[in-house]
N, C-alpha and C positions, 0 to 999 in steps of 0.2 A: 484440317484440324483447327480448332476454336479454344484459345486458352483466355482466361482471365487474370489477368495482368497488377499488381498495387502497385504505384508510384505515388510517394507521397501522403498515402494516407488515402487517395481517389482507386478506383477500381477500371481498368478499361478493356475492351472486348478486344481481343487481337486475332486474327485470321490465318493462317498458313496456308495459302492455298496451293503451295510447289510443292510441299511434302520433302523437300530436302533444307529447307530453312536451319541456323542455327539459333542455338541457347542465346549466342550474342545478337544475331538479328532482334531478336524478340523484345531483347533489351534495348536496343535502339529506337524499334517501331515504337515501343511502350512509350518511352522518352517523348518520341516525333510528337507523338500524338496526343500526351497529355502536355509540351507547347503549346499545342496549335490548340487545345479545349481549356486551356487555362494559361495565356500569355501573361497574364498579371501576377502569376506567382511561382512561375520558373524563373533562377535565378539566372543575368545575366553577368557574362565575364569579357568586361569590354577588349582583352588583350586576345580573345578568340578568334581565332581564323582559319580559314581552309574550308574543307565541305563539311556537311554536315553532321554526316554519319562518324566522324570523326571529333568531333566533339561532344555526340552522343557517347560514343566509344568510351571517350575521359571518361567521363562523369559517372562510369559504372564501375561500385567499387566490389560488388556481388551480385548474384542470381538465385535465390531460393524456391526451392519447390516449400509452399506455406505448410502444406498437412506435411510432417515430417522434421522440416528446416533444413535439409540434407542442400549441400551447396551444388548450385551446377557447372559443367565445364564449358565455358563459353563455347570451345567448337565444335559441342557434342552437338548434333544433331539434333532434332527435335521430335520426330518418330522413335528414336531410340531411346529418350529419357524422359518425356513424357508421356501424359494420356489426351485423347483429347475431353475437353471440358477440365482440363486441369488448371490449379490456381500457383502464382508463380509470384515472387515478391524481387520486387529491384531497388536495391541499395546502392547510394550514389556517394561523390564525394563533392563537397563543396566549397565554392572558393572564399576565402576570408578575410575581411580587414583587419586593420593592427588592432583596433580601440570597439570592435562591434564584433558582434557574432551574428552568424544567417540566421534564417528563418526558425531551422531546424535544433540549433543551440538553445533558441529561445524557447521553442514547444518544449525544450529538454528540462528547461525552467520551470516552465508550466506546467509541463505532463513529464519526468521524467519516465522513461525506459527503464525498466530493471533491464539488467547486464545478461546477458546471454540468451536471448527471451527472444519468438514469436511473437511481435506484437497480437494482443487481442481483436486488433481490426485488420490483421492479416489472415486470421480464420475465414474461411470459407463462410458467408451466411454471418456473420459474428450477430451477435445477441447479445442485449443490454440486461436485461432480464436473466438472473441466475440460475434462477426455477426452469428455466425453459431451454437452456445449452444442450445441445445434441451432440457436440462436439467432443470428439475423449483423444485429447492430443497422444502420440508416439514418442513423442521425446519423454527421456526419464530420468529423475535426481535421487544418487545413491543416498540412502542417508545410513549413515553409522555411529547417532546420538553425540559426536564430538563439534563438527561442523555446519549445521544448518543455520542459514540466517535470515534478519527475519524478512528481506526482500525476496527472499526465497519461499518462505511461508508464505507469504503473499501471495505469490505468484502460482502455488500448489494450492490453496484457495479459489484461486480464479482460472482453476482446470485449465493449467498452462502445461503440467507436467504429470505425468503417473510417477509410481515411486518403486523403489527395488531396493535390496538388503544389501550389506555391504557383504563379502567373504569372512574379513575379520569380525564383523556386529554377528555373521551368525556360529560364529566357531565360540563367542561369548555368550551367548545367548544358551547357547547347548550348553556351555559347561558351569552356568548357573544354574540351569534347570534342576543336574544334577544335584545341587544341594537339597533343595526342596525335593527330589525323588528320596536322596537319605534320611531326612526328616521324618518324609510318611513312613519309609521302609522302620528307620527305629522306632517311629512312635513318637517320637519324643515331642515335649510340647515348648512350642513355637507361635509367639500372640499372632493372630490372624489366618496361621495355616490347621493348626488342631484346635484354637481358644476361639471364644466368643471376641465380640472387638469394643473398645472403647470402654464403659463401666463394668460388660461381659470378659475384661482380660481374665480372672480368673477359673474363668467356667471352660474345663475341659473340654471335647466336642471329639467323644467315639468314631473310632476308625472308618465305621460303615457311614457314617453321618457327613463326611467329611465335605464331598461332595454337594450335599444338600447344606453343607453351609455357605459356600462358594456361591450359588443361586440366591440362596437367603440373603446375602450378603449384597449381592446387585438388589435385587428385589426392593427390600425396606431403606434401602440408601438411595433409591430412585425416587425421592422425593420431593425434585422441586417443581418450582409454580411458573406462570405467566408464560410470555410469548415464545415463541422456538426462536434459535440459533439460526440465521438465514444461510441456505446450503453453502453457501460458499466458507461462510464463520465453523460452521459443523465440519469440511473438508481441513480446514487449519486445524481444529482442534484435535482432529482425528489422526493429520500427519505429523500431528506433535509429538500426540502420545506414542504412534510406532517408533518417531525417533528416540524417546526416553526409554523403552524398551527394547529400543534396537543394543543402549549402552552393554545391556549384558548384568544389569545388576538387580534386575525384579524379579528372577524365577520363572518368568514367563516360559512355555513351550516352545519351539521356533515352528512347531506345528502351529497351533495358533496365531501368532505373530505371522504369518503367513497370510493365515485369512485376514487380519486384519488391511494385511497392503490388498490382498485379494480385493476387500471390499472399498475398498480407498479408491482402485484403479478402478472399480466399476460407479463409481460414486454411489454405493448403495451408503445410505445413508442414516443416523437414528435421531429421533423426537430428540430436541435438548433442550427444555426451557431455561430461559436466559435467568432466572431468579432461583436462589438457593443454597448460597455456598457463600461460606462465612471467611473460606482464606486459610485454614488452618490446619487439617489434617489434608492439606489438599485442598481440589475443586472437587468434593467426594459428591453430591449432589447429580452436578453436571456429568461428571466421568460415567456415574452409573447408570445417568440415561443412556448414556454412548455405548456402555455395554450392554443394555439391557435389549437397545433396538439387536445390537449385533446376537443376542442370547435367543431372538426371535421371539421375545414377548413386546417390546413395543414398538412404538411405530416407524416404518423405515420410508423410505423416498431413494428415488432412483432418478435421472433424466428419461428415463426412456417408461418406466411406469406411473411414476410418478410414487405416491403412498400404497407400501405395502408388504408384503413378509419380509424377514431375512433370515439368510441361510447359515450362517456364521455364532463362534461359539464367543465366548466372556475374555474381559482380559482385567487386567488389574485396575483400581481405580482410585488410587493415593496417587496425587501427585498437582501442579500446579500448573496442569496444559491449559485451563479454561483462561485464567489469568494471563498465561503467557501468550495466548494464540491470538488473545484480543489488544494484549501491550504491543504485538509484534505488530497488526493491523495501523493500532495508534500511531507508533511512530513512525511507520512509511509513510504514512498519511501525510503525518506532523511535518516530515521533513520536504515531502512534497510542497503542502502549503506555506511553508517558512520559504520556499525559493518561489513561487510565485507572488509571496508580499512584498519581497523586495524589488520585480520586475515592476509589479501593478503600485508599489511607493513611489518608484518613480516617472512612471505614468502621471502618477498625480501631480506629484511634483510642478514634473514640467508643464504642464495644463493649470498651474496656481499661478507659474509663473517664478518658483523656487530658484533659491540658488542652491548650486551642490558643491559650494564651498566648502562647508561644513564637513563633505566629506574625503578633504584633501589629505592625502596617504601623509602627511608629515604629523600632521593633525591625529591623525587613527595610531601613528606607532606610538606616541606621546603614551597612551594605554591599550596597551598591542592581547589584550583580549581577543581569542583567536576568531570567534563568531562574530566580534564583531569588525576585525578587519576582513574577513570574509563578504560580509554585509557590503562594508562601505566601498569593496572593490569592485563587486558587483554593480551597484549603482554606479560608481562612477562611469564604467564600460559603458551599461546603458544609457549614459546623460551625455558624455564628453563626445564632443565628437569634432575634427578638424574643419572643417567643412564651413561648419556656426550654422545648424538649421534656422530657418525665420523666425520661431517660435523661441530661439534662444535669444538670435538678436532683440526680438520686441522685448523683453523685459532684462537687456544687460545693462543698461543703464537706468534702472526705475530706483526710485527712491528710499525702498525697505529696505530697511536695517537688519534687520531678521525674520526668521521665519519662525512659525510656531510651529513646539517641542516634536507634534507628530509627524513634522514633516524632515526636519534638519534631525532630528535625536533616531532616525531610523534603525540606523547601525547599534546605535546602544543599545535598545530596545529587540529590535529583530536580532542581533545577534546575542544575547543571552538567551532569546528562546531557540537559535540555531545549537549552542554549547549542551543545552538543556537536552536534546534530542539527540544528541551523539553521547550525551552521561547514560542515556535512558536507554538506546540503543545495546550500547554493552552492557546494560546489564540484563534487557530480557534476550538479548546473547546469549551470555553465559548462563542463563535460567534456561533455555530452548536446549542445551547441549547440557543439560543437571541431570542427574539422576536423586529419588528422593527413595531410593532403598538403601541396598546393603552393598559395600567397598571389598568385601574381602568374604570369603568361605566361613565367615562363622554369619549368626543373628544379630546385629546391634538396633536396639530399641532408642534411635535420635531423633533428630527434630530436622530433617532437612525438605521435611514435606510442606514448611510454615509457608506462606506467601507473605513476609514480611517485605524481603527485597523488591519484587514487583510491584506491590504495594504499594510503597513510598516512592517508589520510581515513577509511578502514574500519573501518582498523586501531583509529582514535582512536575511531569510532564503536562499536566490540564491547567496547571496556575502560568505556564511558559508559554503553552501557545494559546490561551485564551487572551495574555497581552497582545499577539498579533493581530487578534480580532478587532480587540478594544483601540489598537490603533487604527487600525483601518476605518473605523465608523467614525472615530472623530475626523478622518478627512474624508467621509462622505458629508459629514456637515460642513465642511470648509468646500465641497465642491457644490451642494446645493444652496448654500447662503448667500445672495447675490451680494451681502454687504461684505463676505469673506473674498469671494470671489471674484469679483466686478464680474458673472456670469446673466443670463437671464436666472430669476429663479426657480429653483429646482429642475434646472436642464431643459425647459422649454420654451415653445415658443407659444405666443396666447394665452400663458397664464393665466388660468381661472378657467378657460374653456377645459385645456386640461391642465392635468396634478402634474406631470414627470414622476420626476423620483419621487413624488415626497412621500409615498406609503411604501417605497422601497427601503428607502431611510428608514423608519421608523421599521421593517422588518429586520435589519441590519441591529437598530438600537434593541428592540427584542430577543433579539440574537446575542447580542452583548451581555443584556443583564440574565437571560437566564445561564448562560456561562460562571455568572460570578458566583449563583447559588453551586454550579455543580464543581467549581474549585475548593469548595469544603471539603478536605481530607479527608476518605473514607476510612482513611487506616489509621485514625488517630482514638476511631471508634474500637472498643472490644466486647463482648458478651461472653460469658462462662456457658459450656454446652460440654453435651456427655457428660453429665452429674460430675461437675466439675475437674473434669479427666483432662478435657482439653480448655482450659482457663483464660486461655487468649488466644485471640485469631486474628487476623491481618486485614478482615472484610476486603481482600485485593480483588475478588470477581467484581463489586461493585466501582471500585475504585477504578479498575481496566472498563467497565462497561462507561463510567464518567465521563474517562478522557478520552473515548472514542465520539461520543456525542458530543464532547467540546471542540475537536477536531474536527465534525463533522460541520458545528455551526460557525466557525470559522472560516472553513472552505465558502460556506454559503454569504460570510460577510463581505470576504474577502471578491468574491466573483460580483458580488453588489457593488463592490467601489473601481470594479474593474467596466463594469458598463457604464458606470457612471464619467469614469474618465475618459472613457470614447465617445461618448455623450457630449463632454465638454468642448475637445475636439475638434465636433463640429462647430459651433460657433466661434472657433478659432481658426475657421478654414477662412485666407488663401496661407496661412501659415502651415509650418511643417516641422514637424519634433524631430529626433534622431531615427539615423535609418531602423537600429534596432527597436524601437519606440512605433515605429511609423509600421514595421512587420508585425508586431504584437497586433496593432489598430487592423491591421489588414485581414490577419485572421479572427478576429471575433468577430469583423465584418461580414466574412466568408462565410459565420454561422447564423450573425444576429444580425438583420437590417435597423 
C-alpha cells in the first residue's frame, strides 16, 4: 500500500510494504524522511537522545486522514483504516524558547490557520485557482443565524466546509413560515407579501398574482452591472444569506431553505455582478441575482460543469449579506496582514540597523492602548534575543540617536490599525448573526435592513489598514536609499547594469497612493432612490468592495518590503539576525532565490 503523507506543508510518497504496519509507523517514516529531504528546516532539540523512532514518536501530536480530518489511532493498523493511494496529514509538536517562537508560530504570523480547519494545502491535489476546485470537503458547520464568524465565512468560501441546519434554526423557520401561510390564508395585506414594493407599497396584488409577483420581484431587482462575484466571494455570500434565514425571522420555507444549503454543498452557484447596491434596503441588486441564478433564469456555475442551469427555487432578498460577506473577507484579511507587518517591521528594522528600545514594555504601559501593546510585544519577541545575534552586535554601539517614526513608532501606528480590526470584527459579527426582518408574529415595517453599520465599519477599516501600507513603503525607501541605508542601492549589486528594487518600490508607492483615493468614505455618500421611498442609503456594498482592495494592496506592499529585507540581508551576510528573524529569511528563501 502507497499513501501520501504532509509534513509541514511538503507532501511525501510512503510505502507499506508488510501490510501490517501502524497509523504510528507512518507517522514516523513521514518524519524520517522528510529529515533526511529537508535537514535545513526540521527543527532540532539539542536535549534529544536515544533512537530514533523515538523522538520521531515525541514530535507527533496527531494523524489525520486529509479528506475528512477524522483523527487516527496510532496503533490502528493500516489496512484497517486506510485505502491505499490514501492522503494522511501529521501534526507535530514543537520545542520552544523563552524569547522566540519556531518556525511554525511565525508562518502563524504570516499565514495564520483559522481554528479547527483542514489546511487548504492538506487537500488532496490542492488548487490555487477557485474556478477550478474539484474538491467538496466532508466536514460540516451547523449554522443557526446566532453564531457564525467571520473566519468561519471565510473558510465556507474557500470550500473548507459544506453547511447543515441547526434542529432549533429549523423548528424557527417552520413556525415563521406559519405566519406568512396566515397572511395568504386571510388575505390580508402585507407590504411585500400581497403589495407592490417600494413606491408600489400601495398597490394591492390579487391572490392568484401573488406568485407572479415573487418572480417579478427577483426578475426587475436583478439589475446590477460589471464583473461577477468570484465563486469563492458568491460561496460567502450565499452561506450568509442561509445563516440569516436560518434565524427563523424571514418567512422563508424550510422547504426551500433546504435547497438553498442543497445548492451551497454542491457549489452550484448564480451570476452576481459585483456593482449595484446602494446599502439600503439591503444588497437588493446583488441578493436577486443569487436568487435569480437559483430561480433557474440566470446564470449558474458549478465546479464540476462549470456555467449552467440550476435546479433550485427563490428565496428572499432584503438584507445586508453582500456587504457583510465582503466585510467578513476584509477583516480576516486585514488581521492577517496587520500580524505579518509587524514580523516583516521588524525584519526591517533589524537589517536598518534599528534599535528596539522604543519598544520597551515600561515605555508601552506608560499608554497601554491594547493594539498597541500587542504590537510592541510582538516585536520585541522577534528582536530580543539572549544570545546577541551579530547583526545586533554590529550596530549596539553606532551612533544614532533615533530612528525614524516608521521604524520606532511601529506599535503606535500598527496597533491602532490592530484595535481598528477587532472594533470592525464585531460588528460584521454581530451583522453576520442579524436578521433584517420581523422579531415577533406580527408585521413591523423597520429599518434594520440599512447597511449603515457595516458601512462605516469599512470605511474605518480601509483608512486603518491602509496606514499599514503606507508604513511599510516608507521603509522600502529607507531599505533602498543607500544614503538611508548605508546599503548598495536599491538592493543590488552593479547597479546600472541592473535596477533591484527600484520599479518594485515605485509598485509599492503606486500601491500606496492609490489607497488614499479609495479611503474616501463611501458612506458619507447618499442618493434618494424609490421616488423617494428610500431617501438614504449607506453605499456599504461599495464601501466593503473598497476595503477589500485596500486590504488587498496592502498585502502586495507589505510582501514588497518583505523581499526587500531578505534582499538586504544578503549584503549583511557573515552576520545573523535573531533565530525567529533568521526562520522568516529561511522560508521565503525556500520559495524565492
Amino acid at each position: 500500500m502507497k499513501f501520501s503523507v504532509r509534513v509541514r506543508g511538503e507532501w511525501l510518497q510512503i510505502a507499506d510494504k508488510s501490510g501490517t504496519a501502524t497509523v504510528r509507523w507512518l507517522g514516523e517514516e513521514a518524519l524520517r524522511k522528510y529529515e533526511k529531504l529537508e535537514p535545513a528546516t526540521y527543527p532540532k532539540d539539542p536535549s534529544e537522545n536515544g533512537p530514533k523512532a523515538n523522538k520521531y514518536s515525541r514530535a507527533i501530536s496527531e494523524i489525520r486522514k486529509t479528506k475528512g480530518g477524522a483523527i487516527l489511532d496510532p496503533e490502528d493498523t493500516l489496512a484497517d483504516v486506510l485505502d491505499d493511494n490514501d492522503f494522511v496529514s501529521v501534526g507535530e509538536y514543537r520545542p520552544m524558547l523563552r524569547f522566540v517562537t519556531t518556525l511554525e508560530v511565525l508562518i502563524a504570523c504570516l499565514i495564520p490557520t483559522p481554528r479547527n480547519q483542514v489546511l487548504e494545502s492538506d487537500k488532496p491535489n490542492p488548487q490555487t485557482d477557485v474556478a477550478e476546485i474539484k474538491y467538496i470537503p466532508e466536514q460540516f458547520i451547523t449554522l443557526d443565524g446566532n453564531s457564525l464568524t467571520p473566519d468561519d465565512l471565510v473558510m465556507l468560501g474557500k470550500y473548507a466546509y459544506k453547511i447543515r441546519i441547526s434542529s432549533e434554526a429549523e423548528a424557527k423557520v417552520r413556525e415563521a413560515r406559519t405566519l406568512v401561510d396566515t397572511i395568504l390564508e386571510k388575505n390580508s395585506v402585507v407590504y411585500g407579501i400581497t403589495t407592490g414594493f417600494g413606491n408600489f407599497a400601495r398597490t394591492v396584488i390579487g391572490r392568484d398574482d401573488l406568485k407572479q409577483l415573487q418572480k417579478n420581484l427577483i426578475r426587475s431587482h436583478a439589475a446590477g452591472v460589471g464583473p461577477p462575484l468570484s465563486p469563492h466571494k458568491t460561496r460567502m455570500l450565499l452561506a450568509l444569506r442561509i445563516n440569516v434565514l436560518a434565524k427563523g425571522h424571514s418567512g422563508i420555507s424550510f422547504e426551500t431553505l433546504q435547497r438553498l444549503v442543497a445548492a451551497f454543498n454542491a457549489s452550484c452557484l448564480s451570476w452576481v455582478p459585483e456593482q449595484g447596491s446602494v446599502g439600503a434596503s439591503g444588497d437588493l441588486a446583488p441578493l436577486a441575482h443569487l436568487a435569480l441564478g437559483l430561480l433557474g433564469e440566470g446564470k449558474m456555475w458549478s465546479p464540476e460543469t462549470g456555467w449552467g442551469e440550476a435546479q433550485y427555487v427563490k428565496t428572499n432578498i432584503n438584507g445586508t449579506q453582500l456587504i457583510t460577506a465582503l466585510g467578513a473577507e476584509a477583516v480576516e484579511r486585514a488581521e492577517w496582514v496587520s500580524r505579518q507587518a509587524d514580523v516583516i517591521a521588524a525584519f526591517t528594522l533589524d537589517v536598518l540597523k534599528g534599535s528596539s528600545r522604543a519598544f520597551d514594555s515600561d515605555v508601552q504601559r506608560l499608554r497601554p492602548h491594547v493594539g498597541q501593546r500587542k504590537s510592541a510585544r510582538r516585536l520585541r519577541a522577534l528582536l530580543h534575543s539572549y544570545t546577541y545575534p551579530s547583526l545586533y552586535q554590529s550596530h549596539r554601539f553606532c551612533n544614532r540617536v533615533q530612528d525614524a517614526y516608521t521604524l520606532r513608532c511601529c506599535p503606535q501606528v500598527h496597533g491602532i490599525a490592530q484595535d481598528t480590526i477587532e472594533f470592525v470584527r464585531n460588528i460584521i459579527t454581530t451583522e453576520m448573526n442579524s436578521a433584517t426582518d420581523n422579531p415577533r408574529k406580527e408585521i413591523i415595517s423597520a429599518g434594520n435592513f440599512h447597511g449603515e453599520y457595516p458601512a462605516k465599519a469599512l470605511d474605518f477599516l480601509a483608512i486603518a489598514v491602509h496606514e499599514l501600507g503606507s508604513m511599510s513603503e516608507r521603509r522600502i525607501e529607507r531599505l533602498v536609499n543607500p544614503a538611508l541605508s548605508e546599503l548598495p542601492g536599491f538592493l543590488t549589486k552593479n547597479g546600472g547594469l541592473n535596477s533591484g528594487f527600484m520599479i518594485a518600490h515605485c509598485t509599492a508607492a503606486s500601491l500606496v497612493s492609490e489607497n488614499k483615493v479609495l479611503c474616501h468614505p463611501a458612506s458619507v455618500d447618499s442618493l434618494s432612490t424609490s421616488a423617494a421611498q428610500e431617501d438614504h442609503v449607506s453605499m456599504g456594498a461599495f464601501a466593503a468592495r473598497k476595503a477589500l482592495q485596500v486590504v488587498q494592496n496592502v498585502e502586495h506592499v507589505v510582501g514588497i518590503e518583505l523581499l526587500a529585507a531578505c534582499q538586504a540581508m544578503e549584503f549583511l551576510r557573515p552576520l545573523r539576525t535573531t533565530v525567529p528573524l533568521e526562520e522568516v529569511y529561511r522560508l521565503v528563501r525556500r520559495r524565492i532565490r
